[in-house]
Structures are given as C-alpha cells and as structure tokens.
C-alpha positions in Angstrom: -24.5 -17.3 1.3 -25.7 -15.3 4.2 -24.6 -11.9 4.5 -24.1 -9.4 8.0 -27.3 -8.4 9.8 -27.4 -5.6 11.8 -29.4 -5.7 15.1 -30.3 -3.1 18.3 -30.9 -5.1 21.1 -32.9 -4.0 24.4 -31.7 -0.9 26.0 -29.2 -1.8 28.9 -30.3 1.2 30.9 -33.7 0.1 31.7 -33.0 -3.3 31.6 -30.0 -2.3 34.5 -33.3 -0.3 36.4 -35.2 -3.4 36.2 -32.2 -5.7 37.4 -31.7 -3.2 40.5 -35.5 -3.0 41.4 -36.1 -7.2 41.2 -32.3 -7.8 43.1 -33.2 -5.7 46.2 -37.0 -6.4 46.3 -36.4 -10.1 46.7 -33.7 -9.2 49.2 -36.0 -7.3 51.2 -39.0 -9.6 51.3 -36.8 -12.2 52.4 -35.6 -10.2 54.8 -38.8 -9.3 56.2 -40.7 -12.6 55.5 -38.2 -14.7 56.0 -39.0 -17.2 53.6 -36.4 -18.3 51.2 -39.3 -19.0 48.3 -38.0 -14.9 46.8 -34.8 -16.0 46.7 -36.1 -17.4 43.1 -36.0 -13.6 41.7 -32.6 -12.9 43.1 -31.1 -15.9 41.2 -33.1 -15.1 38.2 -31.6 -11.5 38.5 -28.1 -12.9 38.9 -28.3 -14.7 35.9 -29.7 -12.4 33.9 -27.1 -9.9 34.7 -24.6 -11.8 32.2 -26.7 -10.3 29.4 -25.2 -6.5 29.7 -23.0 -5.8 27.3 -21.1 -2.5 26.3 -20.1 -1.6 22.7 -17.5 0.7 21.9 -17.0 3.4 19.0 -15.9 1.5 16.0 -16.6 -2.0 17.8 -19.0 -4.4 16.9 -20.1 -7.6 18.5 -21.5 -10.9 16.3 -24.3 -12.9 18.3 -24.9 -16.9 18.2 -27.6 -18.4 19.8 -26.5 -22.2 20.2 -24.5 -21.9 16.9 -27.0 -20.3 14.7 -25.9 -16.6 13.7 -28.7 -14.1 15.5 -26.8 -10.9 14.1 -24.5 -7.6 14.5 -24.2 -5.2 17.0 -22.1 -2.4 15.4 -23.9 0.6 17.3 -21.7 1.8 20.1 -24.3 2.1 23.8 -25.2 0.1 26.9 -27.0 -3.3 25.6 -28.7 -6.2 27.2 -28.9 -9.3 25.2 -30.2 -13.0 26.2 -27.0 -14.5 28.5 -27.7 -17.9 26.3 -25.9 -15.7 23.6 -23.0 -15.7 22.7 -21.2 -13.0 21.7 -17.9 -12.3 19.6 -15.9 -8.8 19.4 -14.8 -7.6 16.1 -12.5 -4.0 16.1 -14.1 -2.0 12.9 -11.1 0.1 13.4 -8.6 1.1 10.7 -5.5 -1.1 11.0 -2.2 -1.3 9.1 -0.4 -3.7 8.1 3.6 -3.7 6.9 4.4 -6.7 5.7 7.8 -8.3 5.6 10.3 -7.9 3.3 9.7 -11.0 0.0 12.5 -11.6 -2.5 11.0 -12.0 -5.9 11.6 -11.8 -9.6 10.0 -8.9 -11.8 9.1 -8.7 -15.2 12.2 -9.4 -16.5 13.1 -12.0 -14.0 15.8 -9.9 -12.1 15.5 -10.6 -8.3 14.2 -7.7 -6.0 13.5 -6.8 -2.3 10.1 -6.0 -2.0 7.1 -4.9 1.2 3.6 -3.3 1.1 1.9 -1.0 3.5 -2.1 -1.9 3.6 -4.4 0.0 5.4 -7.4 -2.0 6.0 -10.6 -2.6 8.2 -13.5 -5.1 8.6 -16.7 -4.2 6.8 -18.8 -7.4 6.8 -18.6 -9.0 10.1 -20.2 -12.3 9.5 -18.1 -12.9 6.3 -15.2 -12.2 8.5 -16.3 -14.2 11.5 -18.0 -17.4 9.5 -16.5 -17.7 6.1 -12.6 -17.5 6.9 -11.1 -19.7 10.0 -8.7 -16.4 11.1 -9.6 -13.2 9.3 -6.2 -11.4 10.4 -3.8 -14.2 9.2 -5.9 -14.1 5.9 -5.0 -10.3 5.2 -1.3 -11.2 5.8 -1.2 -14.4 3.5 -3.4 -12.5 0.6 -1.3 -9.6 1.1 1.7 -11.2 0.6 0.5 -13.6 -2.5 -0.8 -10.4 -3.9 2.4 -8.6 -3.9 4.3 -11.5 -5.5 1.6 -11.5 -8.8 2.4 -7.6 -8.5 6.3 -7.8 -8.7 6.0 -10.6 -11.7 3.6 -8.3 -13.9 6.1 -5.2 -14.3 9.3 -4.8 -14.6 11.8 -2.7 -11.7 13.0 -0.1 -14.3 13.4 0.8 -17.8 16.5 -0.2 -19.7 16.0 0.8 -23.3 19.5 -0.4 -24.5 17.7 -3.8 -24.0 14.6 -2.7 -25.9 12.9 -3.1 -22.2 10.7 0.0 -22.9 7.8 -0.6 -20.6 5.4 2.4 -19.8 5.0 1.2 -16.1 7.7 0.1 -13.8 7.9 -0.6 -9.9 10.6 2.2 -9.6 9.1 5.1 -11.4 4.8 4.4 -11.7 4.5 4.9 -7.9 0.8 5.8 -8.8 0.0 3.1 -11.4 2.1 0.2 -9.1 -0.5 1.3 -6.2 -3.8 1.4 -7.4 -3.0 -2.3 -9.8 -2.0 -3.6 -5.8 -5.1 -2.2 -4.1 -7.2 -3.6 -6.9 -5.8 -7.2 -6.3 -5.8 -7.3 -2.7 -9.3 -6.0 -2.7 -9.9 -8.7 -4.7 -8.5 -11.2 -3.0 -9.9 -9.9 0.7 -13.7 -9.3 -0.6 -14.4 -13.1 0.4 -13.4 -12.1 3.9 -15.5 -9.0 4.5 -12.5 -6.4 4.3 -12.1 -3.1 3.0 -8.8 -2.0 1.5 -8.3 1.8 2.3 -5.2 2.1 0.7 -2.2 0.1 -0.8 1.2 0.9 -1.7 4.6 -0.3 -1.8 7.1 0.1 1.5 10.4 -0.8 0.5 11.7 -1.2 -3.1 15.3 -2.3 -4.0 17.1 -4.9 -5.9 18.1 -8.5 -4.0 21.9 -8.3 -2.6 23.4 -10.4 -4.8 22.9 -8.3 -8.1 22.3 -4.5 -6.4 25.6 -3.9 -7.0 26.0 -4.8 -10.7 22.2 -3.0 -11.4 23.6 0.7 -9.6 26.8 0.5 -12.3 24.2 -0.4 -15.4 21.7 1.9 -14.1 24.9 4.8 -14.0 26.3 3.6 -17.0 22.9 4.3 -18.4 22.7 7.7 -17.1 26.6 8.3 -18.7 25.2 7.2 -22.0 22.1 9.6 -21.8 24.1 13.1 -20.6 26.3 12.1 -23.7 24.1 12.1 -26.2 22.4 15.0 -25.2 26.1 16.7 -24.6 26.5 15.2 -28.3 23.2 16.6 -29.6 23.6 19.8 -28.2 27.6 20.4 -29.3 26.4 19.2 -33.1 23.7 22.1 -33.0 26.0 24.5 -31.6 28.6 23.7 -34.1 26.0 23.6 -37.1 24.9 27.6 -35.7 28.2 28.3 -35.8 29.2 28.0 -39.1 25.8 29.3 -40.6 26.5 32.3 -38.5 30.0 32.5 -40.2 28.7 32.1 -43.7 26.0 34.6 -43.3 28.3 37.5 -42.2 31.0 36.6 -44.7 33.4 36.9 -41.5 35.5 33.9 -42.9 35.6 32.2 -46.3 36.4 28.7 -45.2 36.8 25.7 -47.6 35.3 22.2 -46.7 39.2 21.5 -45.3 38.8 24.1 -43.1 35.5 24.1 -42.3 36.2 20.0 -41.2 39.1 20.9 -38.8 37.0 23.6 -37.2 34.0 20.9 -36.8 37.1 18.8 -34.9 37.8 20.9 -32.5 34.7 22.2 -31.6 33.6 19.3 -31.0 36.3 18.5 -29.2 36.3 21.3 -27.0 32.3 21.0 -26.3 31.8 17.1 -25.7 35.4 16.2 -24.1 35.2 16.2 -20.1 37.9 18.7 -19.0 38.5 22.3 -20.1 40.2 22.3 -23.5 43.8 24.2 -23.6 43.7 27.1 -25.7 46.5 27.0 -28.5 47.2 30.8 -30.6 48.1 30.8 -33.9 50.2 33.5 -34.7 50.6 32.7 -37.8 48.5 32.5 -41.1 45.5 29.8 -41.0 47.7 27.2 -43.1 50.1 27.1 -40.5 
C-alpha cells in the first residue's frame, strides 16, 4: 500500500518572471520582425501558464501525472507544476461533524435517542484521495455505525433494584462514553487517512415511546433512595437518643416504653408532614 508523499514543486515566482520575459519578447520580435515563426514561444508561454498554482494555509493539493500518483503539496506558497498534471484540493482544516439524531437500543435493550459531535481533519492525503471513493461520506457512515456499537456496549443508567449495577453508563460516564467513541471511530477512519480530534456525545435521551415511563422509574428510584437514607438517619437518631437517656438516668424506661417512644420517633422523623404535638398532662401510663 502506498502511503502520502510530500513534494515542493518549482517556485512560481521565478517561473511567473520567466513566463513575463518569454510572453513579451516573442511579442516584440514579431513585432519588429514581422515574422510569425516567434509566435512559437508565445504559445509555448500560454500553455505553460496553466501550471501556476496557489496553496493556501492548511490546503493541500494531490498531483497525477496521467493517473499515476506524483505526490502532495501541503506547503502553503506560489507554485508552478507541469500543466499535464493534474491536481486535486484537499482542505487539511479542522471540521465538525454533528450527526443526526439514531434510535437505538443500549445495554439493556431499552430504546434511546442518540447524536455525536466529531471533530476531525484529513492527515494522509493519498489514503483519503485513492483508497476510499468519497472521504467525507465515509466519516458520516463510520461515524454513525460507530455510535450504534457504542450505544449497544453500555447501558443509559444504573437501576440497581434490577441488579443493573454497571460502573459505566451513557448518562453518567460522560468521560469514559467519550474516549471508548473516539477510540472506535479512529479506528474505523485510520483506513481513510483521518485524524479524530475529539469525540463525544451530542444529544442523549430515551426514545418517545418509553421516556415517559423511564422519568417515573428513574423518580421513583430517587423516592426510594431519600427514604432510606431518611430511614437510616431517623434509626441512628433514635438509637442516640435513648443511649443519651440511659446514660443520664433522666428516665427509667421499660422495654414497653422504650418501644412506644421508638414509634413515634420514628414517626415524627420519617413521615412527610410536621407531626402534631400531643401533651400529656397526665402520668406516663396514661
């Protein structure tokens, strides 16, 4: 497999010098001679003009002479090639890329909305000219194949009432997600000569049809969770309290007692509105 080769062609300068000293000579001997015989160097001149060429910053231009690959101009400057060459512009230039929207399952097989953003530019010229028929339709196609094997490999988010405990998810390993994407497109685009500057996801959401039913598990979830920590911390709070109690000898309370108190302090710490407060003017048996 050939690879890029880089080229520096004549100067156009003194080639243009050249061009202007040989166009107006022949028109002045013909002039005063009168012969049409110089008219040979003015064609000549003419024809050889096609060969300036004119590279810009971050430009390059691929050369074939008759269908056999000469080389790469990728120095920007004022050039003059052979005019039998002929000569293809390629941008070196940073692009992006945000591609569209795919519906696909993850991990777990739940359908989700899914897009990338991919920064990317050509870096071998004659893989991207010669061994791909449209480099720029191949970065969309790979792109998108990529990010389809991406969605299937993780799963959109954690549900551990499921036992679905994975370290990495699409929602939450933003990090992770994109440097697992940017490895496979690289992958996938090295056969065309492109770079992958960076990769990462767009747009993240579940499909229409189940978004709805995934935003009450994923509350119902977080419901769970503040309980058991409301639960955890009310059990601790009621466990200090009646250490507290039975290390100052404030209150001598039998296991009766000591059960009712653990009701309603429980009660008054896990329920979700302010408990009414009830005085006992009585003894504590009544």
């Amino acid at each position: 497999m050939k690879s890029e080769k880089i080229i520096t062609p004549t100067d156009g300068y003194s080639m243009l010098f050249i061009f202007f000293i040989t166009l107006f000579g022949s028109i002045t001997i013909v002039i005063l001679t009168g012969s049409l015989f110089f008219l040979i160097p003015f064609i000549i001149s003419a024809f050889l003009f096609k060969g300036f060429i004119m590279v810009q910053p971050n430009n390059s231009i691929v050369l074939l002479l008759f269908g056999k690959y000469v080389g790469t101009i990728n120095k920007n400057g004022f050039y003059w090639i052979i005019p039998f060459y002929t000569s293809k512009k390629i941008s070196l230039r940073a692009r992006n890329f945000d591609s569209e929207r795919l519906k696909v399952n993850d991990k777990l097989g739940n359908p989700i909305m899914i897009s990338t953003i991919l920064v990317w530019r050509v870096k071998d010229t004659y893989k991207a000219s010669f061994d791909i028929d449209n480099y720029e339709n191949f970065v969309k196609v790979q792109t998108d194949a990529a990010v389809r094997k991406l969605a299937s490999m993780y799963p959109y988010d954690n549900f551990a009432d499921e036992g679905h405990t994975e370290d990495i998810t699409l929602r939450s390993s933003v990090n992770e997600v994109s440097e697992a994407l940017e490895k496979e497109i690289d992958e996938r685009l090295s056969i065309a000569g492109i770079e992958v500057l960076e990769a990462r996801i767009g747009y993240l959401a579940y499909a229409q049809e189940i978004a709805n039913a995934m935003l009450k598990r994923q509350q119902a979830t977080a419901i769970v969770a503040a309980r058991h920590k409301i639960v955890e911390g009310a059990v601790s709070m009621v466990e200090m309290a009646l250490q507290e109690l039975g290390k100052k000898n404030i209150v001598d309370l039998d296991e009766e007692r000591k059960a009712a108190m653990v009701s309603n302090l429980l009660v008054i710490l896990c329920g979700d509105k302010d408990a009414s407060p009830v005085l006992n003017t009585g003894t504590l048996n009544q």
